[in-house]
PDB file with SEQRES, HELIX, SHEET and CRYST1 records, atoms N, CA, C and O in Angstrom:
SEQRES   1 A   68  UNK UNK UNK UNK UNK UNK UNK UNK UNK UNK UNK UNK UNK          
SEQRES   2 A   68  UNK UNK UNK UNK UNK UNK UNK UNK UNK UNK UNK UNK UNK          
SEQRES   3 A   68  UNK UNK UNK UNK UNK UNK UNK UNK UNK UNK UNK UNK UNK          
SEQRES   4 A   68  UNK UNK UNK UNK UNK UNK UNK UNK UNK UNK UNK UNK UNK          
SEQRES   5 A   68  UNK UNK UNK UNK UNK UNK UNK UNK UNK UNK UNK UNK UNK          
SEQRES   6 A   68  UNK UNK UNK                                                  
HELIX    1 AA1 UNK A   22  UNK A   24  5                                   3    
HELIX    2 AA2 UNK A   28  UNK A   32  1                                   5    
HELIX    3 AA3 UNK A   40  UNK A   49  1                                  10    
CRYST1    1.000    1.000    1.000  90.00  90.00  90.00 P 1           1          
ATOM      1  N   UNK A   1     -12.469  27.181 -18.579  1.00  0.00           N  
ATOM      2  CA  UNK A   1     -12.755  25.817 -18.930  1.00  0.00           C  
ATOM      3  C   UNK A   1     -14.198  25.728 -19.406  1.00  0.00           C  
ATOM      4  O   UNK A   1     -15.067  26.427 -18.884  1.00  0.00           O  
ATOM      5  N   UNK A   2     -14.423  24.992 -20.257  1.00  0.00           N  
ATOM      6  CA  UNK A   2     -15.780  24.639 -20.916  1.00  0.00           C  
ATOM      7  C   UNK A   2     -16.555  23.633 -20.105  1.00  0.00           C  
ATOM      8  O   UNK A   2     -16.266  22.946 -19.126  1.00  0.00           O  
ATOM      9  N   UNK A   3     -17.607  23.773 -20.821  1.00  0.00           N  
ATOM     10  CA  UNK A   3     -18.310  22.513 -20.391  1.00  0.00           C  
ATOM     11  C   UNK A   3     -18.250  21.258 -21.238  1.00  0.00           C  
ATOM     12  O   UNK A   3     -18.199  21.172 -22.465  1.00  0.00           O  
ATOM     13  N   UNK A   4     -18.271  20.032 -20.058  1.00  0.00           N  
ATOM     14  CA  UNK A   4     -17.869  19.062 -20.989  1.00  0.00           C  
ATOM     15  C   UNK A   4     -19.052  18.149 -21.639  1.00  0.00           C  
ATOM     16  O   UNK A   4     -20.212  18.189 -21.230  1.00  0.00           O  
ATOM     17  N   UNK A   5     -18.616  17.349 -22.671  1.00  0.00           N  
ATOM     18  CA  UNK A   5     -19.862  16.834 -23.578  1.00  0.00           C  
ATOM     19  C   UNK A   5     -20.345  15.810 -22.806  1.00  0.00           C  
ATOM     20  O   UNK A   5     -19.615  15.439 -21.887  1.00  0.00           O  
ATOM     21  N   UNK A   6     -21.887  15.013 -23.031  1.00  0.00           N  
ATOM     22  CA  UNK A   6     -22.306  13.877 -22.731  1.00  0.00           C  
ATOM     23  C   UNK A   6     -21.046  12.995 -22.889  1.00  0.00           C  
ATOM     24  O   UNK A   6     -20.250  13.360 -23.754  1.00  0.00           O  
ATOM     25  N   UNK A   7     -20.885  12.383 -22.497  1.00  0.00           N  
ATOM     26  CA  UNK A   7     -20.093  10.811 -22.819  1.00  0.00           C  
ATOM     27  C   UNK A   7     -18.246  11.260 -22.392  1.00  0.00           C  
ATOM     28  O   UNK A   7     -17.364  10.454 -22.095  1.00  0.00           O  
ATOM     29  N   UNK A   8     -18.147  12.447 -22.476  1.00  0.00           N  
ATOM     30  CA  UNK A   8     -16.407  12.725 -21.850  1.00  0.00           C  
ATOM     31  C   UNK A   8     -16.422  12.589 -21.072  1.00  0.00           C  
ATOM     32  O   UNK A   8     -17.301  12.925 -20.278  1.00  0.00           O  
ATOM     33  N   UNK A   9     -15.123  11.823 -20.798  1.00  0.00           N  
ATOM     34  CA  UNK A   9     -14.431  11.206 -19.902  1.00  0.00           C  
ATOM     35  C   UNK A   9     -13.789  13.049 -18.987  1.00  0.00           C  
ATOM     36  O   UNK A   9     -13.517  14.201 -19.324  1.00  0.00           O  
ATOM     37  N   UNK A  10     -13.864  11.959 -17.400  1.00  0.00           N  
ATOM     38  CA  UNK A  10     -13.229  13.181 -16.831  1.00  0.00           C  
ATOM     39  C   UNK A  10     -11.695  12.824 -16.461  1.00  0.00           C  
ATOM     40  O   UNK A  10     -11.208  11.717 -16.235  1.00  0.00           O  
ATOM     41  N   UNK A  11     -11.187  13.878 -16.468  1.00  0.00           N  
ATOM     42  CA  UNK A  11      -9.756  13.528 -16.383  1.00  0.00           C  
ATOM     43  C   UNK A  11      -9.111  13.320 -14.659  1.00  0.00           C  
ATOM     44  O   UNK A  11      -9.588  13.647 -13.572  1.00  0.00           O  
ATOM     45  N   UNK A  12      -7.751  12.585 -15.069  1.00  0.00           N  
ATOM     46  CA  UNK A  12      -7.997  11.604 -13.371  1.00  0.00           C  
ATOM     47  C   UNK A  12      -6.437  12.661 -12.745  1.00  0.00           C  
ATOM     48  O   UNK A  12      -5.234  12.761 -12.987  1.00  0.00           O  
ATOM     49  N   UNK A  13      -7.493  13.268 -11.831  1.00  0.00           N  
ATOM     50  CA  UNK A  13      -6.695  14.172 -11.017  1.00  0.00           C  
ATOM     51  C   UNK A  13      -6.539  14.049  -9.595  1.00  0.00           C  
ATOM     52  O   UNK A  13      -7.533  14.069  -8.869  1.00  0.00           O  
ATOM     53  N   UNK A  14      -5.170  13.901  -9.052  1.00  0.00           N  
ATOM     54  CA  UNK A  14      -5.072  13.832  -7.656  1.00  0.00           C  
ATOM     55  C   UNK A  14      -3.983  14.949  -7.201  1.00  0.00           C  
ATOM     56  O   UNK A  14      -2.974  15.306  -7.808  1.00  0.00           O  
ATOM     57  N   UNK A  15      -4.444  15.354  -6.058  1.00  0.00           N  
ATOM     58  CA  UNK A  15      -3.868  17.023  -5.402  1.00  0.00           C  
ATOM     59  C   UNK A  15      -3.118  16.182  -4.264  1.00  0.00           C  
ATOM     60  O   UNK A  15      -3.635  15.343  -3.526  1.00  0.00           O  
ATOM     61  N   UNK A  16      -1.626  16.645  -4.292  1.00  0.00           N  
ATOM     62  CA  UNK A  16      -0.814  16.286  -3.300  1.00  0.00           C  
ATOM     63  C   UNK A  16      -0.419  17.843  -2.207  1.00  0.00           C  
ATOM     64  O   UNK A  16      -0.570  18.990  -2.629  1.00  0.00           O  
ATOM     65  N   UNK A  17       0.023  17.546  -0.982  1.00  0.00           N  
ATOM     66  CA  UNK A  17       0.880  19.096  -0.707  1.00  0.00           C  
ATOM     67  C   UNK A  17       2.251  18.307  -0.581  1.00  0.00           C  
ATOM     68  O   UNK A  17       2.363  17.082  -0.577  1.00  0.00           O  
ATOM     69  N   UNK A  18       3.319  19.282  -0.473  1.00  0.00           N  
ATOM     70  CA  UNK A  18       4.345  19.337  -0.456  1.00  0.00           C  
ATOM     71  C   UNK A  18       4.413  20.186   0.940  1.00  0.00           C  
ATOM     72  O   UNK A  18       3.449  20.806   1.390  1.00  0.00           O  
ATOM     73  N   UNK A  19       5.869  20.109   1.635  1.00  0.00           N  
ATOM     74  CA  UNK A  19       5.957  20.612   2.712  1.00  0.00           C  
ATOM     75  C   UNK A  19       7.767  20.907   2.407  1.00  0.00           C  
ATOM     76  O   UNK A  19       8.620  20.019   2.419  1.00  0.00           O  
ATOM     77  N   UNK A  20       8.014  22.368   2.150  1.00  0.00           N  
ATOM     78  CA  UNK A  20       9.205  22.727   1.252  1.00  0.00           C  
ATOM     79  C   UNK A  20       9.793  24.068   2.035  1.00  0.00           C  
ATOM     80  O   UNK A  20       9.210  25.121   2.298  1.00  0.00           O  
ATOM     81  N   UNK A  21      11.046  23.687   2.292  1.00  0.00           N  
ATOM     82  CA  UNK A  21      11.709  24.980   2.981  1.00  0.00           C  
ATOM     83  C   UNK A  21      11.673  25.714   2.484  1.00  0.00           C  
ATOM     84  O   UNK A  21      11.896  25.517   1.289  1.00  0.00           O  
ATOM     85  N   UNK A  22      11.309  27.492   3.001  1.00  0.00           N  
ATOM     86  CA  UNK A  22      11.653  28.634   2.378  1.00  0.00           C  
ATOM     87  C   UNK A  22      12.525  28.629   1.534  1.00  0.00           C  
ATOM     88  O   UNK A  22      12.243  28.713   0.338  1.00  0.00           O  
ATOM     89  N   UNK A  23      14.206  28.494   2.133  1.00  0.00           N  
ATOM     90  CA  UNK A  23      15.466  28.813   0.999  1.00  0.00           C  
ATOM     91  C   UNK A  23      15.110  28.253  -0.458  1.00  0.00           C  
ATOM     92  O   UNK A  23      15.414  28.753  -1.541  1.00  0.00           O  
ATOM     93  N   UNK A  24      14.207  26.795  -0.139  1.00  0.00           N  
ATOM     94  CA  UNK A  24      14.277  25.735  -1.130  1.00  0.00           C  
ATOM     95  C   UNK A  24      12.755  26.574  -2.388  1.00  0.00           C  
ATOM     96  O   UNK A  24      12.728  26.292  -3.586  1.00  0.00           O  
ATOM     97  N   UNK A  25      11.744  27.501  -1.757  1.00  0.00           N  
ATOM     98  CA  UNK A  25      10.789  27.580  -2.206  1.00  0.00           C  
ATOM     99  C   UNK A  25      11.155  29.063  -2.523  1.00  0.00           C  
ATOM    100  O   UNK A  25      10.188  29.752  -2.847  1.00  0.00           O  
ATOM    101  N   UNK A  26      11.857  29.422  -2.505  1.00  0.00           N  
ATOM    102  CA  UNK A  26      12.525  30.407  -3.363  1.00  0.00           C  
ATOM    103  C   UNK A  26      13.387  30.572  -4.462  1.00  0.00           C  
ATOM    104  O   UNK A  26      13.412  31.624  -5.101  1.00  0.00           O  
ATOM    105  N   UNK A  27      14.426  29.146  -4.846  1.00  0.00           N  
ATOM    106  CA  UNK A  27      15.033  28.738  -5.433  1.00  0.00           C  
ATOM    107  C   UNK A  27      14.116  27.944  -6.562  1.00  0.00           C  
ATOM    108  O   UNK A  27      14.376  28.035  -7.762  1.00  0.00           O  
ATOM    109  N   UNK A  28      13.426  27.449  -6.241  1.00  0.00           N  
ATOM    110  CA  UNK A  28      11.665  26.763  -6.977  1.00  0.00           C  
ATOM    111  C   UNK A  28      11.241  28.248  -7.648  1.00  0.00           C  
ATOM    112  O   UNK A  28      11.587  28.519  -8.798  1.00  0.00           O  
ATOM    113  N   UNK A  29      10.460  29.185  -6.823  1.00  0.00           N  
ATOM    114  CA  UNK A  29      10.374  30.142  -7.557  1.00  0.00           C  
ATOM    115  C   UNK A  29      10.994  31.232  -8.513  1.00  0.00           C  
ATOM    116  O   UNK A  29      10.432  31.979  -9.313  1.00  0.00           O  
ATOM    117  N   UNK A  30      12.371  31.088  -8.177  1.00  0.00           N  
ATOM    118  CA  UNK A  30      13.351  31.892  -9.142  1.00  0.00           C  
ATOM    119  C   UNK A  30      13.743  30.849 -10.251  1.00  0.00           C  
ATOM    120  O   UNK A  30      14.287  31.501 -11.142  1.00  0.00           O  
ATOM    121  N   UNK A  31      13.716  29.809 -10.518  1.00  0.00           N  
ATOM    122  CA  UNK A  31      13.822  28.794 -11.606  1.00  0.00           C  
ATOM    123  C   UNK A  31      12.565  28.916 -12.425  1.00  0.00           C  
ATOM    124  O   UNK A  31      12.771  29.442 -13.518  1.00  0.00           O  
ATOM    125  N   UNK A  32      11.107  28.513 -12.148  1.00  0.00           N  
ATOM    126  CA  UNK A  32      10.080  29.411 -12.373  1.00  0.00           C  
ATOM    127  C   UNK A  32      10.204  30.413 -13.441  1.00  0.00           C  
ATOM    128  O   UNK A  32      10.138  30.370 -14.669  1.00  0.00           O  
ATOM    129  N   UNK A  33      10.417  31.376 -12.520  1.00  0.00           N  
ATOM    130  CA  UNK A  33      10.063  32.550 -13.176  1.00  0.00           C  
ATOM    131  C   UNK A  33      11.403  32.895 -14.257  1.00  0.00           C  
ATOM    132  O   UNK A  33      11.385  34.056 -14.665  1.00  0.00           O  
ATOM    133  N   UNK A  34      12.086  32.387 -14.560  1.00  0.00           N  
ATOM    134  CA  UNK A  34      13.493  32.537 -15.149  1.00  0.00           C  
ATOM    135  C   UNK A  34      13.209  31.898 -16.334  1.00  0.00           C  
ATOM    136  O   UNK A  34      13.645  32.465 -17.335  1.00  0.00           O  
ATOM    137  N   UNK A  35      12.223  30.240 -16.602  1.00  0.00           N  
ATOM    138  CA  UNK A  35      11.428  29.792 -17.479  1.00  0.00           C  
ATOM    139  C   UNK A  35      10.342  30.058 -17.515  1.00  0.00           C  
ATOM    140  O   UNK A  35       9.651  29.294 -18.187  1.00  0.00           O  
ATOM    141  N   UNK A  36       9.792  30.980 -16.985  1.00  0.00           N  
ATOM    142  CA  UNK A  36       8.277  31.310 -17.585  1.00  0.00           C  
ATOM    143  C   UNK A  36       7.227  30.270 -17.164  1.00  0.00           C  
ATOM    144  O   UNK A  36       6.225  30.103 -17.859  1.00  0.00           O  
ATOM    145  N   UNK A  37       7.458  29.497 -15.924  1.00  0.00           N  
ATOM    146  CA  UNK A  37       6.648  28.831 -15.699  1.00  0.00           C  
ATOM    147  C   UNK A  37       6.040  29.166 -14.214  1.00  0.00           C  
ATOM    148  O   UNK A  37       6.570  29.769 -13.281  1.00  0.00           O  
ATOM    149  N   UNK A  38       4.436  28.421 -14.343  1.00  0.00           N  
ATOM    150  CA  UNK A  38       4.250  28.531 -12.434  1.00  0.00           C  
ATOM    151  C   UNK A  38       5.085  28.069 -11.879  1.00  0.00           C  
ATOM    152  O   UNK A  38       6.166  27.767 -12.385  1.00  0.00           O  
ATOM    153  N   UNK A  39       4.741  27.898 -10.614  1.00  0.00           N  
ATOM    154  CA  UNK A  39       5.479  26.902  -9.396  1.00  0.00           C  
ATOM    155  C   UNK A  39       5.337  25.688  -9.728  1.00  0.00           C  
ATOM    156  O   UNK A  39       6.179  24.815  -9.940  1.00  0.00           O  
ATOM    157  N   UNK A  40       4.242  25.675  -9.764  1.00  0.00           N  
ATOM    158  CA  UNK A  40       3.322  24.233  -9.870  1.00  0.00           C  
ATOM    159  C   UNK A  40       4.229  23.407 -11.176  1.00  0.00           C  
ATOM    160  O   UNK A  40       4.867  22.354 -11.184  1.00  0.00           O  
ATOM    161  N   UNK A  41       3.917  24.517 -12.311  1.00  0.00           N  
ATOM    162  CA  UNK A  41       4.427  23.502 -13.577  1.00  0.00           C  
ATOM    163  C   UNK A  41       5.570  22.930 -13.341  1.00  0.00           C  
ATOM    164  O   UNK A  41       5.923  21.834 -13.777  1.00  0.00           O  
ATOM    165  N   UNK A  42       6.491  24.014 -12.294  1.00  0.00           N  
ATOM    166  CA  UNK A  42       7.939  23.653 -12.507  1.00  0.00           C  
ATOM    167  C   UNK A  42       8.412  22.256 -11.400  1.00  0.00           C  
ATOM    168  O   UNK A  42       9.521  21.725 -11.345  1.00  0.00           O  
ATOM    169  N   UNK A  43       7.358  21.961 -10.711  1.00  0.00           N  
ATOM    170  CA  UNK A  43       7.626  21.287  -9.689  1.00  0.00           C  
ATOM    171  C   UNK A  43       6.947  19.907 -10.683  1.00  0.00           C  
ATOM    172  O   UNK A  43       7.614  18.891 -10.876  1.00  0.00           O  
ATOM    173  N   UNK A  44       5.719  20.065 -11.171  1.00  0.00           N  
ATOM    174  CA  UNK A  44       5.520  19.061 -11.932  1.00  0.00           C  
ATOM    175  C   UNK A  44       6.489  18.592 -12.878  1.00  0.00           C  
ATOM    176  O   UNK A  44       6.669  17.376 -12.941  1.00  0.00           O  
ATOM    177  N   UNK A  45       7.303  19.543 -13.803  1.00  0.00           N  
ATOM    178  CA  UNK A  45       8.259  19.185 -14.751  1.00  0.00           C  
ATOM    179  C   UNK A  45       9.432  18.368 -13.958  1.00  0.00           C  
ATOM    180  O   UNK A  45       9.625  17.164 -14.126  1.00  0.00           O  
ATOM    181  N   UNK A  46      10.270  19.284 -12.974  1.00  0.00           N  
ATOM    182  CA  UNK A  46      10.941  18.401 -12.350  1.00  0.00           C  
ATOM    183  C   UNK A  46      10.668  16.960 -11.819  1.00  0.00           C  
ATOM    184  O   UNK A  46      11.349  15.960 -12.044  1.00  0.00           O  
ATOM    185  N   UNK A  47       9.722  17.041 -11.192  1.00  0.00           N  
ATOM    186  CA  UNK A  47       9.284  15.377 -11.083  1.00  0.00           C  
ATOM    187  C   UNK A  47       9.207  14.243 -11.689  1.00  0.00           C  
ATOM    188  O   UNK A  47       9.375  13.057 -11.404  1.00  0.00           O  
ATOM    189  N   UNK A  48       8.773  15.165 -13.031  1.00  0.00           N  
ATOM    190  CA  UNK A  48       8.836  13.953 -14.040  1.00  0.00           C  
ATOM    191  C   UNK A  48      10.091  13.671 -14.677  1.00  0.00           C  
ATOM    192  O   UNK A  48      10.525  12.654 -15.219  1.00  0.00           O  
ATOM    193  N   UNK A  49      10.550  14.764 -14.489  1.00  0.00           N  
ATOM    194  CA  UNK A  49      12.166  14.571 -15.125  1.00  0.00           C  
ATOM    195  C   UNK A  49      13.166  13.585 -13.793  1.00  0.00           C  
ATOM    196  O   UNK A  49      14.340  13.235 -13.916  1.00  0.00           O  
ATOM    197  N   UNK A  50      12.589  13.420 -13.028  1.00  0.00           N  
ATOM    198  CA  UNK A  50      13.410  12.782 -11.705  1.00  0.00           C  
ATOM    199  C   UNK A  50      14.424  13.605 -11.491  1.00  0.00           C  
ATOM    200  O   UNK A  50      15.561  13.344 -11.884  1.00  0.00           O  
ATOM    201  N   UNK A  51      14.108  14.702 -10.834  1.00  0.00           N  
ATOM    202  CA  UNK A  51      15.233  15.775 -10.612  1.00  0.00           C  
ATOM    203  C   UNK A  51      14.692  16.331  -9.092  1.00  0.00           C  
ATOM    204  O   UNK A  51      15.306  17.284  -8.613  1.00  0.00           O  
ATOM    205  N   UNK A  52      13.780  15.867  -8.481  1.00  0.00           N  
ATOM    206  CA  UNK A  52      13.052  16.330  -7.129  1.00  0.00           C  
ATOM    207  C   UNK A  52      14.118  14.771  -6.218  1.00  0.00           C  
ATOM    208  O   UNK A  52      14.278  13.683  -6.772  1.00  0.00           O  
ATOM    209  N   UNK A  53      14.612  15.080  -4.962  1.00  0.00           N  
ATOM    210  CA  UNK A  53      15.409  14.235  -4.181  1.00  0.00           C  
ATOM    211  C   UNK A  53      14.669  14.172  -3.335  1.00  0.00           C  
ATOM    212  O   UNK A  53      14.063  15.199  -3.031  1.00  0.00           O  
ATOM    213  N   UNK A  54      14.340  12.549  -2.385  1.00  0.00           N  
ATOM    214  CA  UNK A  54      13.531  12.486  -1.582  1.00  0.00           C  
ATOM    215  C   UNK A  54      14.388  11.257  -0.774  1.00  0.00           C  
ATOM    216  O   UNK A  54      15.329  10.748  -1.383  1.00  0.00           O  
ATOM    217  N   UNK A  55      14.082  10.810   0.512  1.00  0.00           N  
ATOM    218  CA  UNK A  55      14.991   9.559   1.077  1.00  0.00           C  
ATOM    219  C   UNK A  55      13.462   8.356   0.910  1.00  0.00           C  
ATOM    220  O   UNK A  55      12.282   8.671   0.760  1.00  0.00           O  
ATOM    221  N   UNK A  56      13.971   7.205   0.994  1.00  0.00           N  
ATOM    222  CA  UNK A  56      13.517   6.455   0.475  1.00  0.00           C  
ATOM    223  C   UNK A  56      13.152   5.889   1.977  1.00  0.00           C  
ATOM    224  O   UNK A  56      13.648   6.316   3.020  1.00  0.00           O  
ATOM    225  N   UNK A  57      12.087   4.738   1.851  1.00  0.00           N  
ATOM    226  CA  UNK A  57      12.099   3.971   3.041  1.00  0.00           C  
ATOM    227  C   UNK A  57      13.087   2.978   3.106  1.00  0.00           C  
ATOM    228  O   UNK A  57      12.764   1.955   3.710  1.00  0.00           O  
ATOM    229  N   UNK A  58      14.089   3.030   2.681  1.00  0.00           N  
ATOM    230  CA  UNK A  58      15.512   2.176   2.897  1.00  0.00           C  
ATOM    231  C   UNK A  58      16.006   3.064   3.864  1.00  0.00           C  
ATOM    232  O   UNK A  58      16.119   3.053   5.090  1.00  0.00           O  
ATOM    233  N   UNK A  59      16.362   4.122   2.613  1.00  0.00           N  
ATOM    234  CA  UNK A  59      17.587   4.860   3.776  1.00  0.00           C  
ATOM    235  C   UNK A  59      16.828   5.292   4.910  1.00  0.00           C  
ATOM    236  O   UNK A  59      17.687   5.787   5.640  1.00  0.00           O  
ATOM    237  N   UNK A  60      15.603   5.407   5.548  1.00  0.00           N  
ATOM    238  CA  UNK A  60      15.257   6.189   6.674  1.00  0.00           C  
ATOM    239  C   UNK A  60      15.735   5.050   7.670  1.00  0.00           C  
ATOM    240  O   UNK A  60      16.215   5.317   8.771  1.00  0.00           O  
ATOM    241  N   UNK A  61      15.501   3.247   7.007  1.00  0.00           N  
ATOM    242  CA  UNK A  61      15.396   2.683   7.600  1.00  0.00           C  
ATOM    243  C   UNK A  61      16.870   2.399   8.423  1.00  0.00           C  
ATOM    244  O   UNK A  61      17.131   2.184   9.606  1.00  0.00           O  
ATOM    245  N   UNK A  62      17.777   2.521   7.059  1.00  0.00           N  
ATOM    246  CA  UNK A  62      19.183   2.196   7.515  1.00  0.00           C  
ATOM    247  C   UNK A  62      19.903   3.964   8.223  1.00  0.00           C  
ATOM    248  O   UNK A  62      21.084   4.173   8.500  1.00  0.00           O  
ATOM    249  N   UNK A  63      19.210   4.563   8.298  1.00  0.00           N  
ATOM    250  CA  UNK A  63      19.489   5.891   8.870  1.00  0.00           C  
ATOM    251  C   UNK A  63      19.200   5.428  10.648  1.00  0.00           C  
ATOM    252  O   UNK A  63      20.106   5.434  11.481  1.00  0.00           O  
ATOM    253  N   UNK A  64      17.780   5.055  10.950  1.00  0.00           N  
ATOM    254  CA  UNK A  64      17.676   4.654  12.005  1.00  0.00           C  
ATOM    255  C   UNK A  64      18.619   3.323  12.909  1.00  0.00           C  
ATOM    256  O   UNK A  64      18.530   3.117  14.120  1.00  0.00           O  
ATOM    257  N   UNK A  65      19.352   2.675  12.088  1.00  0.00           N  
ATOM    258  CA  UNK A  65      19.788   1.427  12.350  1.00  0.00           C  
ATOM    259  C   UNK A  65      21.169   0.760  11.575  1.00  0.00           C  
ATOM    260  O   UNK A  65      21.405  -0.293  10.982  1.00  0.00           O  
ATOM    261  N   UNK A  66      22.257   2.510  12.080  1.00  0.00           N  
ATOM    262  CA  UNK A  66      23.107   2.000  11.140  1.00  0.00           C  
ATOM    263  C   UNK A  66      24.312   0.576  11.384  1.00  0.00           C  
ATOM    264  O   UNK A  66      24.592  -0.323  12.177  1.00  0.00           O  
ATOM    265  N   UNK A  67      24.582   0.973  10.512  1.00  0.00           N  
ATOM    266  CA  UNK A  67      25.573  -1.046  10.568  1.00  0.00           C  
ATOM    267  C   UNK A  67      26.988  -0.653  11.570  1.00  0.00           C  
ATOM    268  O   UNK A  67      27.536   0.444  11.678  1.00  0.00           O  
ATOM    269  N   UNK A  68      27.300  -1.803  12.159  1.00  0.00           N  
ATOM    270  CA  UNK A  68      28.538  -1.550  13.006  1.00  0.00           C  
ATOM    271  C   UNK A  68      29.844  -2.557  12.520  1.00  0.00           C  
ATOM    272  O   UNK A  68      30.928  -2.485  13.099  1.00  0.00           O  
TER     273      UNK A  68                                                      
END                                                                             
């Protein structure tokens, strides 16, 4: 990376972790490497593609408190 000029803007970066099962972070890495990408990219691509599954604060809620 270079150095940047008077007056550039810095770019707006925020670092998350993830907390990802083995089976699951192997399956991440063999997709990866099958496209030629890092981990990272591929986890970024999926995300943006809405292809990463997560439970929502609904369902945790209606998980805790189901209906009778």
């Amino acid at each position: 990376m270079g150095r940047r000029l008077k007056g550039e803007v810095k770019p707006q970066v925020t670092q998350i972790n993830l907390k990802i099962a083995k089976t699951d972070l192997n399956i991440i890495d063999e997709k990866a490497k099958r496209y030629g990408m890092t981990r990272s990219a591929l986890i970024k691509y999926l995300a943006l593609n809405s292809e990463l599954s997560y439970e929502t604060r609904g369902e945790i809620l209606q998980s805790r408190h189901p209906r009778v």
